[in-house]
C-alpha positions in Angstrom: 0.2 57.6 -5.0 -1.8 54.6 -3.6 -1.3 51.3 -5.4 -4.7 50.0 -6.4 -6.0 47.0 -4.8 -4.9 43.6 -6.3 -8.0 42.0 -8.5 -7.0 38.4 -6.1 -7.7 40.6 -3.1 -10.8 40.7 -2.9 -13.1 37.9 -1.8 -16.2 38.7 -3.9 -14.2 38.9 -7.3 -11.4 36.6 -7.3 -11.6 35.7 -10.6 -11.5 39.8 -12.4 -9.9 39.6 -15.7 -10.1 42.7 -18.0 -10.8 41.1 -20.8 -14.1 39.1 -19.9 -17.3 40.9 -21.2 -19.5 42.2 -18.1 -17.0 42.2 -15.1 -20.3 42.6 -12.7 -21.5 39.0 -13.9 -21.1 36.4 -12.2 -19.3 33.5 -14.3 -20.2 29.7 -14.8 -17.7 27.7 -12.5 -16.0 26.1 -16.0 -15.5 29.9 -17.6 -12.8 31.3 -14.4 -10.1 30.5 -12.8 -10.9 28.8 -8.9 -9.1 29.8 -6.1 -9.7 27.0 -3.0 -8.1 28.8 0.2 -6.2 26.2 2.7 -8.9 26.9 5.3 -11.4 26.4 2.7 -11.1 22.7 2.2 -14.3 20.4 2.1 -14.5 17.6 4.5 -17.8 16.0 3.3 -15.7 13.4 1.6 -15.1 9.6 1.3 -13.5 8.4 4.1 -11.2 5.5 5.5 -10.7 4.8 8.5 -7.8 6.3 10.0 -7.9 9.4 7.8 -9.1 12.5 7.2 -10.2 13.4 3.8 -10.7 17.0 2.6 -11.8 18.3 -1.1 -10.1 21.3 -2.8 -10.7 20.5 -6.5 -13.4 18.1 -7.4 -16.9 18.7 -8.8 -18.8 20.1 -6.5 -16.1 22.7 -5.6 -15.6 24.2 -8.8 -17.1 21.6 -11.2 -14.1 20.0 -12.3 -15.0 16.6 -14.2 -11.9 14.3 -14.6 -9.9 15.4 -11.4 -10.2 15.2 -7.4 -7.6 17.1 -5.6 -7.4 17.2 -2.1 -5.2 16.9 1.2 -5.0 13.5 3.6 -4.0 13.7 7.4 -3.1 10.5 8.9 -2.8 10.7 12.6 0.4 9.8 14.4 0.3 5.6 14.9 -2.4 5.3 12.7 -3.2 3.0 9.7 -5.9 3.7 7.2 -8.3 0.8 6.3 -7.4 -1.3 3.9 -9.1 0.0 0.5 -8.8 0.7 -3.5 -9.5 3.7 -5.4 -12.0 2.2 -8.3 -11.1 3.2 -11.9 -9.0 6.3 -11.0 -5.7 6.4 -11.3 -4.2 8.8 -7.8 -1.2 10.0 -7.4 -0.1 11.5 -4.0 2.9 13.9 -3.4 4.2 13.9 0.7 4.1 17.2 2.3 4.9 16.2 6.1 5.9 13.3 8.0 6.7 9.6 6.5 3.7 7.8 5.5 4.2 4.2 4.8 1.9 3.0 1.4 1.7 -0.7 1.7 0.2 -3.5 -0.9 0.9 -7.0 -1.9 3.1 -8.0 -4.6 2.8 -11.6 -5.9 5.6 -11.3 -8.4 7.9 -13.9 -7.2 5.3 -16.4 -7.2 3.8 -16.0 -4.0 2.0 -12.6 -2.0 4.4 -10.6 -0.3 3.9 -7.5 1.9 5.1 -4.1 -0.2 5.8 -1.1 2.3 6.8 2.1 0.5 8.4 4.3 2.8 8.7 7.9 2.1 9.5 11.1 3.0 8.4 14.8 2.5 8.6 15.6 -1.3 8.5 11.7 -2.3 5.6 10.5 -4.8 3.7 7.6 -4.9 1.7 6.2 -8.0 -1.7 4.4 -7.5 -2.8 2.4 -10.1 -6.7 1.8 -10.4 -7.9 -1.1 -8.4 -5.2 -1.6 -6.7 -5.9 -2.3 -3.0 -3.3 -0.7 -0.7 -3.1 1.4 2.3 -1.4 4.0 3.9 0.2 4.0 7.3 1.5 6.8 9.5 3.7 5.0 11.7 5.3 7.9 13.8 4.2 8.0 17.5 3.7 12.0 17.4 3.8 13.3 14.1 0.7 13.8 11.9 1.4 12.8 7.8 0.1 15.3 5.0 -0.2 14.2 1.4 -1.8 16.2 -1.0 -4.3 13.5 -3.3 -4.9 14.2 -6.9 -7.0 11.6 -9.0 -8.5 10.8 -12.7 -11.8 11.0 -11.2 -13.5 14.5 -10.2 -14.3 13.1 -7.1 -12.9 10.6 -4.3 -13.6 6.7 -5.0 -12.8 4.9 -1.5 -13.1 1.5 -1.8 -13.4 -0.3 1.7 -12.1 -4.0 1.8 -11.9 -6.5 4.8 -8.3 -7.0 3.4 -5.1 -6.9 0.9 -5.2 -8.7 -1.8 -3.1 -9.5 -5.5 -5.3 -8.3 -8.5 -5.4 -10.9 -11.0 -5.8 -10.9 -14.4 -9.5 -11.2 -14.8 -9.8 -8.0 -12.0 -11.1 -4.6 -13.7 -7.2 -3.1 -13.8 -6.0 -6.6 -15.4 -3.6 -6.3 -18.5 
């Protein structure tokens, strides 16, 4: 006996459920489940210099409104531009290589240099505003981090440099 095709199988109906009225219909993007294949990834994204950007969940994807999800490749010896993220908050989980995330830190009184270096299966935290960036400083191995922020799409920030946020800045307690 032949097993029956998997409902996930097929490109035209990844979404089947049994239960959902008319299984011919097609569905508004906030009434299914979204499937983004890895080759399916959207590059028309905010970039940094440095970087590659691509989209797998965000609004224009599948219509998500308070989440961006996407992948980052940073190039071996190469440093994005410095930047901030706006009012999202991102969070970033390392899938290959060891990216460096650096900011400044003035909590000792004066600015210092912050370097975060991590590893594959490390997190960072983002908070919003805060203007960072991420360095790749292996000579031959490309970094992977999968992005996922409090915005439905990607806010990048360009600035000339680093800086402390004070207490008057938008992310100020």
């Amino acid at each position: 006996m032949a097993t029956p095709p998997h409902p996930g199988d097929s490109p035209e109906r990844d979404a089947f459920h049994p239960d959902l009225p008319d299984h011919d219909a097609p569905l508004p993007l906030r009434a299914r489940l979204h499937h983004i294949r890895a080759g399916a990834l959207d590059g028309d994204t905010a970039q940094t210099g440095g970087m590659r950007r691509f989209a797998a969940i965000s609004g224009s994807t599948v219509g998500s409104e308070r989440i961006w999800m996407g992948q980052t490749h940073v190039a071996p010896d190469t440093a994005s531009s410095n930047h901030h993220h706006g009012a999202s908050e991102t969070a970033i989980h390392v899938v290959k290589g060891h990216p460096e995330f650096v900011f400044l830190d003035d909590s000792t009184g004066a600015p210092q240099e912050v370097r975060l270096r991590t590893a594959p299966g490390d997190y960072i935290f983002v908070p919003p505003y805060v203007p960072h960036r991420e360095e790749n400083p292996s000579p031959d191995e490309e970094a992977v981090v999968v992005i996922a922020r409090s915005t439905q799409e990607a806010i990048v920030v360009n600035l000339p440099e680093l800086y402390v946020l004070d207490e008057d800045s938008p992310a100020g307690n």
